[in-house]
C-alpha positions as CSV (number, residue, x, y, z in Angstrom):
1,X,20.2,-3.7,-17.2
2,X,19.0,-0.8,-15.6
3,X,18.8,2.7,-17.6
4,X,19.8,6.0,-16.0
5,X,17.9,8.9,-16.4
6,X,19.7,11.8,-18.2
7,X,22.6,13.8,-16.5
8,X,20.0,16.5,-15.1
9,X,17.6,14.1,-13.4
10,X,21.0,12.0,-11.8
11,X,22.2,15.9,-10.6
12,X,18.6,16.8,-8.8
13,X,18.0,13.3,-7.3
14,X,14.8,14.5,-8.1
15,X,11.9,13.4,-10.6
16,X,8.7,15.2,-11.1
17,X,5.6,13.2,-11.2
18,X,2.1,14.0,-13.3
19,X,-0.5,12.4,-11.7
20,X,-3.0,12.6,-14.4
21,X,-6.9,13.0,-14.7
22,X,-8.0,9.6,-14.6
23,X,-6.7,9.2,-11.7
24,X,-9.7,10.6,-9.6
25,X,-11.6,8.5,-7.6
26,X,-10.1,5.5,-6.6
27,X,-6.6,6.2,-7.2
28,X,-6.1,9.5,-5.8
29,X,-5.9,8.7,-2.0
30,X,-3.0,5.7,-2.8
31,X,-1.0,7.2,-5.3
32,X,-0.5,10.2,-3.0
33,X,0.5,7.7,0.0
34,X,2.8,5.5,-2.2
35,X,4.7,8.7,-3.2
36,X,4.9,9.6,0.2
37,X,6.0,6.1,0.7
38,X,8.4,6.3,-1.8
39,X,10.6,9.4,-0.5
40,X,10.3,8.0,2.9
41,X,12.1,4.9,2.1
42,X,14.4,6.6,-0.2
43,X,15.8,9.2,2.2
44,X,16.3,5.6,5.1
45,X,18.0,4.1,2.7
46,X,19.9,6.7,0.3
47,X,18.2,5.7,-2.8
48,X,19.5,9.1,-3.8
49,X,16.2,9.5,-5.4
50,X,12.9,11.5,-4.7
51,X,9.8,12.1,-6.3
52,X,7.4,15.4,-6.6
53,X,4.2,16.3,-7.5
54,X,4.0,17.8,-10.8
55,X,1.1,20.2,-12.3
56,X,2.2,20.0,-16.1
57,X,2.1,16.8,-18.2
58,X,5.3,15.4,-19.8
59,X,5.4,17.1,-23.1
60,X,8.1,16.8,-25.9
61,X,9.2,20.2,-24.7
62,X,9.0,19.8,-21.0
63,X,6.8,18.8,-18.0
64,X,6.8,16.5,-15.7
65,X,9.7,13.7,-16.0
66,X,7.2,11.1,-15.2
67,X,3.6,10.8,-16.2
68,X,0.8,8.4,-14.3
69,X,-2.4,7.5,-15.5
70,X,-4.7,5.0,-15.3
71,X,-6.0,2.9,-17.8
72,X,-8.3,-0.3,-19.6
73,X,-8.3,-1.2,-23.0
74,X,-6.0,0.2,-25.0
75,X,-3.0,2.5,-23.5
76,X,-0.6,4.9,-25.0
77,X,2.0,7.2,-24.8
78,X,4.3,9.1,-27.1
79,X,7.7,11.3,-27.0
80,X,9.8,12.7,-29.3
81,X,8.0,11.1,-32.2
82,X,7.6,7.6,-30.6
83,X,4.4,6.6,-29.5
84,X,4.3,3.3,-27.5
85,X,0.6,1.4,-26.9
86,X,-0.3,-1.8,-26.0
87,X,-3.6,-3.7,-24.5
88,X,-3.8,-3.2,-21.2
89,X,-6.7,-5.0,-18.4
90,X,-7.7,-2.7,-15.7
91,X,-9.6,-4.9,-14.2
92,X,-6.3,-7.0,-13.4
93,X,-3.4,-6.3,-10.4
94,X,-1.1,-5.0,-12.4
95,X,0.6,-1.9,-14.1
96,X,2.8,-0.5,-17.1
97,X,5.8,1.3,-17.4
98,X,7.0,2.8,-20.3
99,X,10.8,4.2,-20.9
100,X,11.9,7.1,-23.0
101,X,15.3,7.3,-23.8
102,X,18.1,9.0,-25.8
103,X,21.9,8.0,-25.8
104,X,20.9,5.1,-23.3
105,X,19.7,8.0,-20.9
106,X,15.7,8.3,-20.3
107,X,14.1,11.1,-20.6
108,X,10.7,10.8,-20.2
109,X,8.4,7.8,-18.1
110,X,5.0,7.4,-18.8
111,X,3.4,4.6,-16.0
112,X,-0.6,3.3,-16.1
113,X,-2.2,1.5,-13.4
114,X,-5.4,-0.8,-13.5
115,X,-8.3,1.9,-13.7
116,X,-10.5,-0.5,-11.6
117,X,-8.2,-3.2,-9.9
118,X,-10.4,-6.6,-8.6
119,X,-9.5,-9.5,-6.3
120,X,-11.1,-12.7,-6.1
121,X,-12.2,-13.6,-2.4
122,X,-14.3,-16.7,-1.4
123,X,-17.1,-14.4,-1.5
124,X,-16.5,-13.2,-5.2
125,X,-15.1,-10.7,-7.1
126,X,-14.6,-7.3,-5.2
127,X,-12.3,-4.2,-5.3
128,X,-8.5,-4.5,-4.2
129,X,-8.0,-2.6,-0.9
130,X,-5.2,0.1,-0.9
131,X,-2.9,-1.9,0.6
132,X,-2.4,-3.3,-2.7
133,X,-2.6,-0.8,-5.0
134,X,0.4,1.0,-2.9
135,X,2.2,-1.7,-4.0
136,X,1.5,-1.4,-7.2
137,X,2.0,1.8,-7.5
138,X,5.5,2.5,-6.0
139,X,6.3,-1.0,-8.2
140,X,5.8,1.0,-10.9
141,X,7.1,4.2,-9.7
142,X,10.4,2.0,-9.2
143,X,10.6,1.2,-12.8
144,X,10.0,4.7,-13.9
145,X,14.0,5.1,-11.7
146,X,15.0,3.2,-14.5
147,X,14.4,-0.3,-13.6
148,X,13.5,-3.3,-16.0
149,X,12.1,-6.2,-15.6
150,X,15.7,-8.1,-15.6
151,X,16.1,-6.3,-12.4
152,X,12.9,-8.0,-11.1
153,X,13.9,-9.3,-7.3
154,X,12.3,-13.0,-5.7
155,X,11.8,-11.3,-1.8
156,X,10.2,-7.7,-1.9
157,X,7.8,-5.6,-3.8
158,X,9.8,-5.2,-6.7
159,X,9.0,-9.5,-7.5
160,X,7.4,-9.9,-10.3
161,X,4.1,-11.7,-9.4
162,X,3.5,-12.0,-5.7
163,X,0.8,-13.5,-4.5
164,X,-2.5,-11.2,-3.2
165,X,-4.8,-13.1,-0.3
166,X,-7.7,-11.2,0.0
167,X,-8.8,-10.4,4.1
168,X,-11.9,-10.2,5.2
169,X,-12.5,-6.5,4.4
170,X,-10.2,-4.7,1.5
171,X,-8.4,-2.8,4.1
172,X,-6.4,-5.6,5.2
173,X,-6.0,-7.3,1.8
174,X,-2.2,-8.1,1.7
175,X,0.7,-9.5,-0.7
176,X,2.7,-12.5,0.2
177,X,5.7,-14.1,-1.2
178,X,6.3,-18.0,-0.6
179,X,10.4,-18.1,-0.5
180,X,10.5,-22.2,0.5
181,X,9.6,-22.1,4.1
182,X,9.8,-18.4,4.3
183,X,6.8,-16.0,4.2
184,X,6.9,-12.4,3.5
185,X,3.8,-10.2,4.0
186,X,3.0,-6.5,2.7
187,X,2.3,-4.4,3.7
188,X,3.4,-3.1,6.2
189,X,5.9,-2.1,3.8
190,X,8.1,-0.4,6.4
191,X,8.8,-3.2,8.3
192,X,7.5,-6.4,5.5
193,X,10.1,-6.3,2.7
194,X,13.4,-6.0,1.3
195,X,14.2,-4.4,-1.7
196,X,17.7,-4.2,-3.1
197,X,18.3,-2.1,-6.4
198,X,21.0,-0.7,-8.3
199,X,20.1,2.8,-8.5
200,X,20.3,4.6,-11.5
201,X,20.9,7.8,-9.8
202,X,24.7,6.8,-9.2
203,X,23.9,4.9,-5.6
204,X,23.2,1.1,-4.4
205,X,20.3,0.8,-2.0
206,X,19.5,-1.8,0.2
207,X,15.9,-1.7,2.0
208,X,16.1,-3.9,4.9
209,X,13.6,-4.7,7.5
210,X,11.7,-7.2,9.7
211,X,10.1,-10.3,8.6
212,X,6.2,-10.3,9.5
213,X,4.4,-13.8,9.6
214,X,0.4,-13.9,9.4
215,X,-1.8,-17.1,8.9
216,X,-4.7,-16.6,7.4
217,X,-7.5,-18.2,8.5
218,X,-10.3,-18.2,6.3
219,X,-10.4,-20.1,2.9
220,X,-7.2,-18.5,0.4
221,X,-8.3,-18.1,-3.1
222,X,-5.1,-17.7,-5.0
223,X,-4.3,-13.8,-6.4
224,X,-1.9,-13.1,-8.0
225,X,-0.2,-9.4,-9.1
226,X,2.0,-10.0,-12.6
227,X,3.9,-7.5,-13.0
228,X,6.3,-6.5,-16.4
């Protein structure tokens, strides 16, 4: 069941994002794009929704409405006098999102992301491209709206463990989704998925584009992004 955000964030349409310090390096380039990413789609398809760059942590008394870190080992977060932790591999394609909330409205998101994401190609283990940690992060940036994993969909990024096949350079390393017969691609995310979510910010969205259709030559070694 989805969880709104409290009556201020559903008034702005607008959530503030942290992007905190461990985020340098790797991360900083692809987080920035799939925010970008994120607003595009949401103003094509009235998510009612946008996301901006924050400079001030979420704290108890303010801040951002959505902190992003990255993380390995052991990750947590606290608001209010809740503190939330769990083991977490940043070595894996994955990420976390936790939900604050008050009177079944959240108040606060706190999302981690792998600190040093790997596939494994026919060649051996390497670093993901940022194909795939976009989608990753706007995943995750999608659950910080308010979405859990019941709302998981089978035929867009927001499925819950799409396959990764690795290319032949980490720049063209892309996600696919076996639906029977059917093969979805992404990215290009603009024109490679579907994503249909009850918004939490008062509006149903429907992202609807073309169907893109690759073979991949060389030898697949199965990938595969789990997602909760």
């Amino acid at each position: 069941m989805p969880i709104p955000w409290t009556d201020g964030g559903k008034r702005s349409a607008q959530l503030s994002v942290y992007l905190g310090s461990s985020l340098r390096g790797a991360w900083t380039a692809p987080l920035r794009e799939a925010l970008r990413e994120f607003n595009t789609l949401s103003r094509a398809h009235g998510l009612g929704a946008t996301m901006t760059q924050a400079n001030d942590a979420p704290t108890d008394s303010g801040g951002a409405n959505v902190g992003v870190e990255a993380g390995n080992g052991q990750i947590s977060c606290s608001y209010s006098g809740t503190q939330m932790s769990e083991s977490f591999d940043g070595r894996r394609m994955h990420g976390r999102t936790f939900l604050f909330s008050r009177d079944g409205h959240i108040e606060k998101a706190f999302v981690f992301l792998p600190s040093q994401p790997q596939i494994n190609t026919p060649r051996g283990l390497r670093a993901v491209g940022t194909n795939i940690q976009k989608l990753i992060a706007i995943h995750e940036l999608t659950h910080a709206c308010g979405l859990t994993n019941s709302e998981h969909s089978t035929d867009d990024l927001f499925q819950a463990s799409p396959n990764v096949d690795p290319g032949s350079t980490a720049a063209t390393d892309r996600a696919r989704i076996q639906l029977g017969n059917r093969v979805i691609w992404m990215p290009p995310h603009s024109a490679g998925f579907r994503l249909g979510m009850s918004s939490t910010f008062g509006r149903t969205a429907h992202f609807r584009n073309g169907l893109i259709i690759r073979k991949f030559g060389q030898k697949i070694v199965q990938n595969r992004i789990q997602f909760r």
